[in-house]
PyMOL CGO cylinders between C-alpha atoms (Angstrom):
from pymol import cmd
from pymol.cgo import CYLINDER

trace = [
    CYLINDER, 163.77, 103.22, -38.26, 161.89, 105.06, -35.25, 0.3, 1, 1, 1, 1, 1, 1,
    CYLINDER, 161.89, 105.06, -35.25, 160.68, 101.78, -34.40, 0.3, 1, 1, 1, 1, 1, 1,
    CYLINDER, 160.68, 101.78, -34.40, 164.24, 100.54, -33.83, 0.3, 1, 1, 1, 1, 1, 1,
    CYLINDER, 164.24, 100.54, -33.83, 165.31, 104.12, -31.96, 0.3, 1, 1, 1, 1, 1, 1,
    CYLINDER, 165.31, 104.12, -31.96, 162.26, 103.56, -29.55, 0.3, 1, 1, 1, 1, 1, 1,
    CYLINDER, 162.26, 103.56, -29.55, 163.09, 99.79, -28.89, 0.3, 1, 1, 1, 1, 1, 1,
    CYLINDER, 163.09, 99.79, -28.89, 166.41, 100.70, -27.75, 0.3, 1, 1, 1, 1, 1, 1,
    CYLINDER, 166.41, 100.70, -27.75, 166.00, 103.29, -25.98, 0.3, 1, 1, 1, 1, 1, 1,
    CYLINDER, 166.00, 103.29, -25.98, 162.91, 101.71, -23.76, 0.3, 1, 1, 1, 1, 1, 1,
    CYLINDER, 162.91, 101.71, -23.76, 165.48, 99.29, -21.71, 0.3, 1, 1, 1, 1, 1, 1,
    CYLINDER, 165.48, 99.29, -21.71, 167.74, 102.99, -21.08, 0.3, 1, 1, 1, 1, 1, 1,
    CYLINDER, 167.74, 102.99, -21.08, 164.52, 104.70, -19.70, 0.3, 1, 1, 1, 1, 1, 1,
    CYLINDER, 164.52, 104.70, -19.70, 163.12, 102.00, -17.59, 0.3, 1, 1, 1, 1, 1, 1,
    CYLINDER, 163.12, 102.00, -17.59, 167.51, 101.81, -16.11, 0.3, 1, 1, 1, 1, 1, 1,
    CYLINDER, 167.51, 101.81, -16.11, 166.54, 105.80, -16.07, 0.3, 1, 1, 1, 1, 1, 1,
    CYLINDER, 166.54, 105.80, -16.07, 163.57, 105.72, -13.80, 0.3, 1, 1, 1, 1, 1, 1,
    CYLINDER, 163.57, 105.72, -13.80, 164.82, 102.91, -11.59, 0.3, 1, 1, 1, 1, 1, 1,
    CYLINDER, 164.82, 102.91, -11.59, 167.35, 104.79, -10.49, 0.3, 1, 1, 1, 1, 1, 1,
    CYLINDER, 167.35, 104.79, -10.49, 165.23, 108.09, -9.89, 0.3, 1, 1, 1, 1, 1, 1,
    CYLINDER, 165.23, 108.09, -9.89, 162.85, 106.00, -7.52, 0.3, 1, 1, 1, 1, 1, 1,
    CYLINDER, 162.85, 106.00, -7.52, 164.68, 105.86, -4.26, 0.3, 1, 1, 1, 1, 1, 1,
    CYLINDER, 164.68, 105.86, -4.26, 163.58, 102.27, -1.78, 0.3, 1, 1, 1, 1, 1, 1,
    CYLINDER, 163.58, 102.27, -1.78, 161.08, 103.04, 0.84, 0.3, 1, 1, 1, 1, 1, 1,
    CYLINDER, 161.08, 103.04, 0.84, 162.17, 104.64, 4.20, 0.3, 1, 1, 1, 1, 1, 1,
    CYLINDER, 162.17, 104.64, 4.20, 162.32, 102.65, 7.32, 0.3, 1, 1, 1, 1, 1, 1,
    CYLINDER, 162.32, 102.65, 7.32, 160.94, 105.67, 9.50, 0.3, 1, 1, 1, 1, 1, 1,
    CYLINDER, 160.94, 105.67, 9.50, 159.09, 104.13, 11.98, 0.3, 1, 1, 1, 1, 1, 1,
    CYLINDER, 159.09, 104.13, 11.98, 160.43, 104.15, 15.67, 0.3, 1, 1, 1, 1, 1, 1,
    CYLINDER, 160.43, 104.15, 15.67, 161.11, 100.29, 16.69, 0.3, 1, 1, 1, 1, 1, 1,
    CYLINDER, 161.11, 100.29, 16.69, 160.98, 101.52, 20.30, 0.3, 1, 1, 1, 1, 1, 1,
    CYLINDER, 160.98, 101.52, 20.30, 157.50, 102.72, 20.37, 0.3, 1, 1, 1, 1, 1, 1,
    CYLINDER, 157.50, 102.72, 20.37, 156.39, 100.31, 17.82, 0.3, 1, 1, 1, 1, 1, 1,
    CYLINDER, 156.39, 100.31, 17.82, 158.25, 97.45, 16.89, 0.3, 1, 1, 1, 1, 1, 1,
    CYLINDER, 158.25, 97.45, 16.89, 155.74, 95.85, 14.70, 0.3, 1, 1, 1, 1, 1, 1,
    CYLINDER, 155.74, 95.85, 14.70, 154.68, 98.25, 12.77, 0.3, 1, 1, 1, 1, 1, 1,
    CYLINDER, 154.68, 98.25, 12.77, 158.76, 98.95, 12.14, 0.3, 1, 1, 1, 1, 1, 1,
    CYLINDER, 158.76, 98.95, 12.14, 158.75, 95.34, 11.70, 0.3, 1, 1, 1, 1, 1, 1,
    CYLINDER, 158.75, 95.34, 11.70, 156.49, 95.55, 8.74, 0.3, 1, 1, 1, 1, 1, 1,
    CYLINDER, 156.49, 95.55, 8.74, 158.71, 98.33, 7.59, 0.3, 1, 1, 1, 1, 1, 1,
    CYLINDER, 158.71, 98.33, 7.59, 161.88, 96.71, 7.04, 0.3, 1, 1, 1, 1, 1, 1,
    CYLINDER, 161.88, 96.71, 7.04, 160.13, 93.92, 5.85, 0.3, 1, 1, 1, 1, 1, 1,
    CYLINDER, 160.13, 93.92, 5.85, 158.33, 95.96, 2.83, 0.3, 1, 1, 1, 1, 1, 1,
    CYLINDER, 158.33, 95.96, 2.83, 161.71, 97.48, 2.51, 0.3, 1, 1, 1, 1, 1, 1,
    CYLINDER, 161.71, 97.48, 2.51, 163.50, 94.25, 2.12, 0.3, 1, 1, 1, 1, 1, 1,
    CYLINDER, 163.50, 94.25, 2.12, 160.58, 92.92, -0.09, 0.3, 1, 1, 1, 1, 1, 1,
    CYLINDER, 160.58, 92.92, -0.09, 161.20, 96.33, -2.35, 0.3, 1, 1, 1, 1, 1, 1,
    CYLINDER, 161.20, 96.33, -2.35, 164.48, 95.34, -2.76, 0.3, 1, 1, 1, 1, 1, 1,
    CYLINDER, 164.48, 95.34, -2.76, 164.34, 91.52, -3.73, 0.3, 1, 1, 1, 1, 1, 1,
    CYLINDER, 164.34, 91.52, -3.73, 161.96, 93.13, -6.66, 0.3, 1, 1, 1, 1, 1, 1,
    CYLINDER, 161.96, 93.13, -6.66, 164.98, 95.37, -7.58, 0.3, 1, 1, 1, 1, 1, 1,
    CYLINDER, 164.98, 95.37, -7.58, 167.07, 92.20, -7.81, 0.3, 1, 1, 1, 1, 1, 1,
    CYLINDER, 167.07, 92.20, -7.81, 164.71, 90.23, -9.75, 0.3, 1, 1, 1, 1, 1, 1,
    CYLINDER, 164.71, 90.23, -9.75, 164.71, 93.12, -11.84, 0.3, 1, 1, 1, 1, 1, 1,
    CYLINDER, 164.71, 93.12, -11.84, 168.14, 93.15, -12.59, 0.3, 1, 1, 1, 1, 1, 1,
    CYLINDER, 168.14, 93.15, -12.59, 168.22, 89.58, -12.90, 0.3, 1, 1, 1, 1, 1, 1,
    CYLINDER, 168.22, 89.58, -12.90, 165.54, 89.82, -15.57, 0.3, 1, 1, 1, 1, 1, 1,
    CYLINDER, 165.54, 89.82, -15.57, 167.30, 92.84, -17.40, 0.3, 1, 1, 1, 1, 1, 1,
    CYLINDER, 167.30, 92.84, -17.40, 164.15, 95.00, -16.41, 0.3, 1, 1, 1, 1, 1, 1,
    CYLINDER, 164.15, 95.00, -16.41, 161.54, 93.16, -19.03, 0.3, 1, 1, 1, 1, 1, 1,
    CYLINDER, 161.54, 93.16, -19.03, 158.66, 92.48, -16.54, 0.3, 1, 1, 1, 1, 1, 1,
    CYLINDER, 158.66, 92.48, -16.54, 156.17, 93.75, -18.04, 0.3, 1, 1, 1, 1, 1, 1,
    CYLINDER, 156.17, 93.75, -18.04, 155.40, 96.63, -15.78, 0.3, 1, 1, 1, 1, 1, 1,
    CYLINDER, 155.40, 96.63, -15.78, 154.22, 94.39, -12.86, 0.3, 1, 1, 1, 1, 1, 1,
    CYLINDER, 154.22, 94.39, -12.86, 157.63, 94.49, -11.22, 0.3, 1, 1, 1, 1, 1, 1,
    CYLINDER, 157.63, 94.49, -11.22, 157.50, 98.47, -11.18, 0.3, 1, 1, 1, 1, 1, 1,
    CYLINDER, 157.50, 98.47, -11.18, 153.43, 98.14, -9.92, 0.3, 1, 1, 1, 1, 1, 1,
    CYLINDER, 153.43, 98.14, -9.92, 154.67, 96.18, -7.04, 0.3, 1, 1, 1, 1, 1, 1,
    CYLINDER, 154.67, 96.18, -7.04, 157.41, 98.37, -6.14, 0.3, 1, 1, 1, 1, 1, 1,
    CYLINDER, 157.41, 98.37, -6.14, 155.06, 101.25, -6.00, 0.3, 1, 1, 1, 1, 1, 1,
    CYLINDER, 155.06, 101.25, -6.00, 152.70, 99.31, -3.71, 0.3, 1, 1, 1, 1, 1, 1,
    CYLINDER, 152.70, 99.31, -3.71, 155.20, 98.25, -1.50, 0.3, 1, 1, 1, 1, 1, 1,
    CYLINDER, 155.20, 98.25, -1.50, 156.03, 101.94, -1.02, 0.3, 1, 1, 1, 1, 1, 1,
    CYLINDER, 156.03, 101.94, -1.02, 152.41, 102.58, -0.57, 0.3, 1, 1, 1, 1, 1, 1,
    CYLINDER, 152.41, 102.58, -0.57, 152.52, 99.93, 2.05, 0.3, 1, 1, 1, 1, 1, 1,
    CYLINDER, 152.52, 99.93, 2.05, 155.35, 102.06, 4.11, 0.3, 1, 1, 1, 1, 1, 1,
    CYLINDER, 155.35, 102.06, 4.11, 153.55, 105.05, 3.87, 0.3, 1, 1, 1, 1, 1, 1,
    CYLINDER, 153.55, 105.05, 3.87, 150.42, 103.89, 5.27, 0.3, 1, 1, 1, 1, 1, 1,
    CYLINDER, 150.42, 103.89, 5.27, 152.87, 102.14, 7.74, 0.3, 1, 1, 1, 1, 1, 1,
    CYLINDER, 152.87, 102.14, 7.74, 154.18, 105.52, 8.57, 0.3, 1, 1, 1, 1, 1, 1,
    CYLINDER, 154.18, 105.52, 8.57, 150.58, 107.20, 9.07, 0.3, 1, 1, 1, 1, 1, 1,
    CYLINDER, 150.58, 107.20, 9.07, 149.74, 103.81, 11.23, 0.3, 1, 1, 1, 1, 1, 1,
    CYLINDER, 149.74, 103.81, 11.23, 152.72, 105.16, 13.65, 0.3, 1, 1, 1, 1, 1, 1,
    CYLINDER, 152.72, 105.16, 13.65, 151.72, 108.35, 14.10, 0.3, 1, 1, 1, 1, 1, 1,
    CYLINDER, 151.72, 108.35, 14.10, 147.82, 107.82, 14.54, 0.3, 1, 1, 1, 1, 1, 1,
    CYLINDER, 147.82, 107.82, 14.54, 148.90, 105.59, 17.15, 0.3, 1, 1, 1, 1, 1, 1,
    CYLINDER, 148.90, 105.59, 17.15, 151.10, 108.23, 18.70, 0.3, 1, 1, 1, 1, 1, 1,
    CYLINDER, 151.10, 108.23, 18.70, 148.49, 110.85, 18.98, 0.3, 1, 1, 1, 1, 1, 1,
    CYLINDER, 148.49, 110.85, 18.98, 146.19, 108.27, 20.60, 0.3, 1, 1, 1, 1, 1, 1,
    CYLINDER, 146.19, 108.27, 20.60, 148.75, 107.93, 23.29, 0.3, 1, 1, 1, 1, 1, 1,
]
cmd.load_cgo(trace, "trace")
């Protein structure tokens, strides 16, 4: 019986905490540096096609999809720190 409640409540959660997790922020400047905000939108984009594939897949991926998804995010924040090292170098 708990076995059941916990199996159906596992593809609610995982809805739960994909829509808590907001997409990365494109929040580097494309004027000062338009690669870096290159690599931005592209992480961004990438972010998203996981989101789709997600939904496409009803959400079973065996927690890689959500691993990625946090890396990419990683990615843009390191992105974001690139940006601004470069700014106080200039």
């Amino acid at each position: 019986m708990i076995a059941k409640l916990l199996l159906s409540a596992a593809p609610l959660a995982l809805l739960v905490s994909a829509a808590v997790a907001a997409p990365p922020v494109d929040n580097v400047s494309a004027k000062r540096h338009p690669n870096i905000a290159a690599a931005q939108r592209l992480s961004t984009q990438a972010y998203e096609k996981i989101v789709a594939a997600q939904q496409a897949n009803e959400w079973d991926m065996g927690g890689h999809a959500r691993k990625a998804k946090d890396l990419l995010d990683q990615v843009n924040r390191e992105l974001k720190e690139a940006a601004e090292v470069a700014n106080a170098h200039h």
